[in-house]
N, C-alpha and C positions, 0 to 999 in steps of 0.2 A: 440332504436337500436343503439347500437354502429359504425355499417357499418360492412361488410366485409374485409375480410384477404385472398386474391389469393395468394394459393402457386404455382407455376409457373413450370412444372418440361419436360421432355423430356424419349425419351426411352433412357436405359443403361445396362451394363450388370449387369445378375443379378437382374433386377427393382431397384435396389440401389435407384438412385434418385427420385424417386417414392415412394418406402418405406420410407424415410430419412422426405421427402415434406411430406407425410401423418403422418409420427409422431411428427411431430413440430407443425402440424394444429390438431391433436386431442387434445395436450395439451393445443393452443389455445382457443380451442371448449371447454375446461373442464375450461376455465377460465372465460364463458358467451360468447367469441367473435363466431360472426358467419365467417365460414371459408369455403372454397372451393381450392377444388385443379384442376389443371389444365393441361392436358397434348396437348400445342398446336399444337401439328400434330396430333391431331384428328378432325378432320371437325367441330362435336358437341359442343368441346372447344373450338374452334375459334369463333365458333357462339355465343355463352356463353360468348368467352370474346370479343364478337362485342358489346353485350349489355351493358355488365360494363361499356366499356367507355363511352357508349352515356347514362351515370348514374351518381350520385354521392354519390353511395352507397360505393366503395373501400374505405376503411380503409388507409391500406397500402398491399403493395404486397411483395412475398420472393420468391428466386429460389437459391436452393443449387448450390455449384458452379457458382452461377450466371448467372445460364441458366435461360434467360426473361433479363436481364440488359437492352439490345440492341434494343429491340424492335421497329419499325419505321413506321410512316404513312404512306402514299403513298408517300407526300409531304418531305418524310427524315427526320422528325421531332422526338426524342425521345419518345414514347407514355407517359411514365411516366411524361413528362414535360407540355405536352399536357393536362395531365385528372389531373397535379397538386398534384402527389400520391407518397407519394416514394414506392421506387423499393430498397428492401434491398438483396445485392449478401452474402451469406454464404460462406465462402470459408474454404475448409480443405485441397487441394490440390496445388501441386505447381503450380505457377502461369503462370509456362511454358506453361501447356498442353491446355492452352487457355486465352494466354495476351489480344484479346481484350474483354474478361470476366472482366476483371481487370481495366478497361480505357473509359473514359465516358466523354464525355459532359458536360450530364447534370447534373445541382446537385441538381436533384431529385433520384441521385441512389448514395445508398451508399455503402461502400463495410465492411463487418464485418468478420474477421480472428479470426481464431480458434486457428491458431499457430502461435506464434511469429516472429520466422523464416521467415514465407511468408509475415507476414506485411512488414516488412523490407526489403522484396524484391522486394513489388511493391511501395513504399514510395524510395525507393530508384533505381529503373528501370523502373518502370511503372507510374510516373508522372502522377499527372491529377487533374483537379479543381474540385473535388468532397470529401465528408466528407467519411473518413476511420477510421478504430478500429480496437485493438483488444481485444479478451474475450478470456478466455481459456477454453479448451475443456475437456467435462468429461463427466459423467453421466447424464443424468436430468429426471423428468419425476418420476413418479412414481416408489418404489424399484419393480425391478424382481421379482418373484416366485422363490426359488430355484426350484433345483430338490428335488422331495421328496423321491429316493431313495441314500441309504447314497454312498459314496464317491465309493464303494468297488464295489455296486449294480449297479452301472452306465456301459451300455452295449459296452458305447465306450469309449477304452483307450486313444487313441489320437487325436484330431478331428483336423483337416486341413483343412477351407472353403478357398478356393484358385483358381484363374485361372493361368493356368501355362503359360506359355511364352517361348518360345526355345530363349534363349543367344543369342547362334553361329549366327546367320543370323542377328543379330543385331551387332555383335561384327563383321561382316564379311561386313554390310554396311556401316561404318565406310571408308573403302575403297577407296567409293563414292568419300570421300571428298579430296581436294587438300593436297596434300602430308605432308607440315609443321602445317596444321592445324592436320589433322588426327593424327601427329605424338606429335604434345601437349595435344590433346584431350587424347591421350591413357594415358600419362604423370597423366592428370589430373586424368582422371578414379583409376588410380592408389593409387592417393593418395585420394580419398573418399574412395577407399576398406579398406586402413590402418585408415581411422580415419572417424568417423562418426560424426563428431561436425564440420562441413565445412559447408558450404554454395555454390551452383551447379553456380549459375549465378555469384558468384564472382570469382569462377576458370576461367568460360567462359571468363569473364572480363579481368583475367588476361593474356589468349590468345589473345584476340584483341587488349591490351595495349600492348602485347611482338610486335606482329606485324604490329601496328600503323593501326587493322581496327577501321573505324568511325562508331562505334553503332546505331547513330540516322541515318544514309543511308542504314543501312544493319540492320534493327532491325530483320527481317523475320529469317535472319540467325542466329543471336545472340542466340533468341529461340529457334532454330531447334537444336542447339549442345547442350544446354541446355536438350535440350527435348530427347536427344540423351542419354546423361548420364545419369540424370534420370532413365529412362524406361531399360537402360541396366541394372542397378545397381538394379532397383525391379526386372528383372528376372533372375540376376547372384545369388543374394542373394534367390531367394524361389529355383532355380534349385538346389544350393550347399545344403539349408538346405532338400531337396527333398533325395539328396542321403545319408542322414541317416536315414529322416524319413522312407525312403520305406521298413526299413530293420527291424522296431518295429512291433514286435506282436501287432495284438489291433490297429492299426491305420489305420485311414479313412479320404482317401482325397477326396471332397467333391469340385468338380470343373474341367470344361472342359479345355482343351492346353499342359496335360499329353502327350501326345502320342511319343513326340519325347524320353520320361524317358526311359532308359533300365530298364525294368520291371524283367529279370531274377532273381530267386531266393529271388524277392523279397515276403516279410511276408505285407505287407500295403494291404487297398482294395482302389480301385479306383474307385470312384461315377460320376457320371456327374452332373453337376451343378443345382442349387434349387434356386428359388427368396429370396429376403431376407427373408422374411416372414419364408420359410421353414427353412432355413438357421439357424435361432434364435432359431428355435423350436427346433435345433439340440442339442445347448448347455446343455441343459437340460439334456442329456443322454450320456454326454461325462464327462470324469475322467479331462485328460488333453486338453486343450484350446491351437493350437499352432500359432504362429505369428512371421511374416517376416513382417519388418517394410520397406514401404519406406522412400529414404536417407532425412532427417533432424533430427537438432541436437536436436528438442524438440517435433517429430512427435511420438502421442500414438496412434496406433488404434484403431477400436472400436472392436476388436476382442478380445484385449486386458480388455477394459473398460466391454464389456458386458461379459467375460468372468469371470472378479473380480466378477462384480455382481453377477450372477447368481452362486456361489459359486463353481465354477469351479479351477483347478488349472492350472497356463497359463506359457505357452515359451514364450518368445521372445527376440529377440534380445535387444541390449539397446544402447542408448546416454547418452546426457549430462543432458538432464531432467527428464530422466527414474532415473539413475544412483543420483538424487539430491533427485526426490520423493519418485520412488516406492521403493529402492533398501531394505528397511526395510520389504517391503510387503512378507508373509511368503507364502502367495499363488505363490508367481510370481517367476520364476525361470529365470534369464537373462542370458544372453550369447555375446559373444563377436567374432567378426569374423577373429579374427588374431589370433583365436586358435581353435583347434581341435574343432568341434564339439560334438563329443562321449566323451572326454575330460571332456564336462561341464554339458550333460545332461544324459551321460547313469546310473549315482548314481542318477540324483535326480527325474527319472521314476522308477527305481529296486522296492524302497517297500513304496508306498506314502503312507500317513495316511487321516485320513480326517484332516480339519481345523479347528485350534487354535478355541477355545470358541469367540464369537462373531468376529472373522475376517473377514467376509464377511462383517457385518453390520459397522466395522472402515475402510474399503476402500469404502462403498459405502459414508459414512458421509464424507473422503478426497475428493473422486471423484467427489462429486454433484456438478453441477454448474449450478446459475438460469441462463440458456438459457433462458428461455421464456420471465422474469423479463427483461432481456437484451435487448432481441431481440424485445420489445414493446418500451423499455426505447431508443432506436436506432432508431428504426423508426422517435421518438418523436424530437430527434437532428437531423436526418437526413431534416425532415421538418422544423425546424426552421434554416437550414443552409440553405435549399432553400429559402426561403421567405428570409431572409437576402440577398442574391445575387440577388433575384429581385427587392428590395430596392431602 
């Protein structure tokens, strides 16, 4: 017996982290390792992982986003350092929306980056005596099914999995904040709408070096403007592409937080929200794949990713790593935010074909990347960077 693989996960919307933790451990499980998942706000899992520790069957442990990192005894002790296990945090999000996910003790927990961008933000913001990476993000896992109805045959023209978010009330609490900060923050906001190859925490930075505040006294706040920009700039950008999408025959928005949209005369259908599970099964039956990226200069979604897969043809917006990789990709249609919208994509929905002879099977061979190969080969450094510090 090899030991066991705890994936560590919580509730989210969507089940995201749940679906995400359960497909990283069935790949495991298809590799011989015995695997378990784990949702610790559920009574039965806590009791389940009361008996791991007093075991020394764990393997190693993973929690996307690094939900589990933290874990503590009664005593405030790290559990991880305690049962001697590492604890690997997956991260694809920015580091904002949960810095101490990202900051750790012990170096039994490692942290592994998806995107380059984020590495560099907590290597360079988020300090800490613990072993960090990064891998790049793409495919894995066995290829998709397509759909087995052709391009034409497919019952949805546009498919949207989205929760919406209202701007104004984000852009109206802004407010909140003391006057010359609020009045740089807008400055900055500004310039990540002109240019998507920025970085959030180094504008922030450059607010607190214009105004001499001290970072490590106010780190609370540093993140909170951070987290500010961010979260406005994911829902300026899905509400803007929202009011073109609503206007396409054939398209279905697949996600709760619409309601503030003026729905008049619009042609879109409006669904409410489906776990991931349902969500993927949608692709299947959709023409077009549509995506709103959040702000980084080398962030791809997996709307994006399982969208190429599943032979679908996909929107999205683009940066500096789209615009290097994919921008050849004949499935993908990019767009850019300092122009028209209907500008870039009402010719290339009008008379789509299906795809180029083997194109789906050259973006998924670009796109694959061994996660699991990795994400065992990481555990394996993360362990021998621990016993080294206990040396």
């Amino acid at each position: 017996m090899r030991g066991t693989i705890l994936g560590i996960h919580a509730k989210s919307g969507n089940d995201v982290l749940a679906g995400e933790t359960s497909d990283i451990a069935c790949e495991l499980a298809a590799r011989g390792y015995k695997t378990e998942c784990l949702n610790l706000l559920n009574p039965d899992a806590r009791a389940r992982f009361g008996d791991y520790m007093n075991s020394d069957e764990v393997l190693f442990a993973f929690g996307v986003q690094g939900v589990g990192s933290d874990l503590k005894t009664t005593a405030d002790r790290t559990i991880w350092s305690v049962m001697r296990v590492p604890f690997i945090g997956l991260h694809h999000d920015h580091p904002c929306h949960n810095p101490l996910n990202h900051v750790n003790a012990s170096a039994y927990v490692g942290n592994l980056y998806h995107f380059k961008s984020f590495y560099e933000v907590k290597e360079r913001y988020l300090p800490s005596p613990q072993f960090s990476a990064y891998t790049p993000y793409g495919f894995f896992g066995p290829p998709l099914t397509p759909p087995i109805n052709s391009f034409r045959e497919r019952p949805i023209r546009l498919l949207y999995l989205k929760t919406g978010v209202a701007p104004e009330p984000l852009w109206n609490g802004l407010d909140q904040l003391p006057g010359f900060v609020r009045d740089a923050l807008i400055d900055q906001i500004g310039r990540a709408e002109k240019d998507p190859n920025l970085e959030l925490s180094d504008l922030v930075d450059e607010i607190f070096t214009a105004t001499k505040i001290d970072k490590r006294s106010n780190r609370a706040q540093f993140w909170l403007l951070v987290r500010q920009m961010d979260t406005y700039l994911r829902a300026a950008r899905a509400a803007r592409f929202m009011e073109w999408l609503k206007k396409q025959e054939g398209a279905v928005i697949v996600g709760d937080g619409w309601d503030f949209v003026d729905k008049t005369g619009a042609r879109a259908i409006f669904k409410p929200a489906v776990n991931i599970v349902e969500g993927n099964g949608l692709y299947r039956e959709a023409q077009f794949i549509c995506n709103t990226n959040p702000y980084a200069r080398d962030l791809v979604h997996e709307r994006t990713i399982i969208g190429l897969a599943m032979g679908c043809r996909v929107i999205s917006d683009t940066n500096a790593w789209t615009d290097e990789h994919l921008a050849d990709v004949a499935a993908l249609t990019l767009f850019r935010w300092d122009r028209p919208l209907a500008d870039q994509l009402d010719a290339a929905i009008a008379a789509p074909a299906d795809l180029p002879e083997g194109e789906r099977e050259r973006v998924i061979e670009r796109l694959t990347v061994p996660e699991i190969d990795t994400i065992l080969s990481f555990a394996e450094q993360v362990r021998a960077f621990a016993a080294m510090k206990e040396a």
